[in-house]
C-alpha positions in Angstrom: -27.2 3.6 -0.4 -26.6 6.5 -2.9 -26.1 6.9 -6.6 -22.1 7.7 -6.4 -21.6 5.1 -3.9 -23.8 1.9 -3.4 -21.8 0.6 -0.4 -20.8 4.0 1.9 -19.7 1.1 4.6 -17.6 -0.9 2.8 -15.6 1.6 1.5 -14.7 3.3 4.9 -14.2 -0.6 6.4 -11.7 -1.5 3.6 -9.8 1.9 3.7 -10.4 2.1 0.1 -10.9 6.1 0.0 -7.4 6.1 -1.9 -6.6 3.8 -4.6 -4.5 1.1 -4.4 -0.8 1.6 -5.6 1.4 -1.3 -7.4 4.5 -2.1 -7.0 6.0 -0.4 -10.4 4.2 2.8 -8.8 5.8 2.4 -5.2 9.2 1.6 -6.9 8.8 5.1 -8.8 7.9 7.2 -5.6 10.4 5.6 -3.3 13.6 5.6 -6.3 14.6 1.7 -5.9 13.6 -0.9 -8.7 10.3 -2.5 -8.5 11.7 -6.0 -7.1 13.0 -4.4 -4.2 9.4 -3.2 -3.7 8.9 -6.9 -3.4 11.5 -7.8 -1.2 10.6 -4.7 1.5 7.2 -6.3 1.2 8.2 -9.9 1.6 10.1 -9.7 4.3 10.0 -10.6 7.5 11.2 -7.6 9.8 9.4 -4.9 9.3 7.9 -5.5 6.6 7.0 -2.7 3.6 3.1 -2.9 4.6 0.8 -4.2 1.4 -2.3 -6.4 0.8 -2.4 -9.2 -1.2 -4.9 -9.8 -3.6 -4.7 -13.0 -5.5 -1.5 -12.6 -7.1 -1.5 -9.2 -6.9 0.1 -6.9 -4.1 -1.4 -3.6 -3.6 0.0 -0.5 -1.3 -2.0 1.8 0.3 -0.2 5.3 0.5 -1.0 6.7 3.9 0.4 2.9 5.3 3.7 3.4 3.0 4.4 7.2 4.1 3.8 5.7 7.7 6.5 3.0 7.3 8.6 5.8 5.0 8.8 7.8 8.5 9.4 4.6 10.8 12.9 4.0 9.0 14.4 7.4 10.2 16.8 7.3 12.8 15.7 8.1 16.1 
């Protein structure tokens, strides 16, 4: 343990070296209204990848520029 950060571990574990994005913030980098955000995230194919947390769904940005790139055709 160090001053800056108490739990070094959990912070690598969790993937939490970037902050967690919302939905209004996804909506803004990917152009499409913030309920569509929500259906991408929702559904069952392919699914935008997020993390629920209690109510809340969070996106983690390396995980939504790797699904970004997995929609380009072939």
């Amino acid at each position: 343990m160090n001053e800056r950060d108490p739990h070094p571990s959990a912070t690598s574990r969790s993937g939490l070296a970037q902050p967690l994005l919302t939905a209004a913030q996804v909506a803004q980098l990917l152009g499409v209204p913030q309920s569509s955000v929500y259906d991408y995230a929702r559904r069952l194919h392919d699914p935008l990848p997020s993390v629920q947390i209690g109510r809340h769904r969070r996106f983690v940005l390396p995980d939504l520029e790797a699904w970004i790139g997995d929609q380009r055709p072939a």
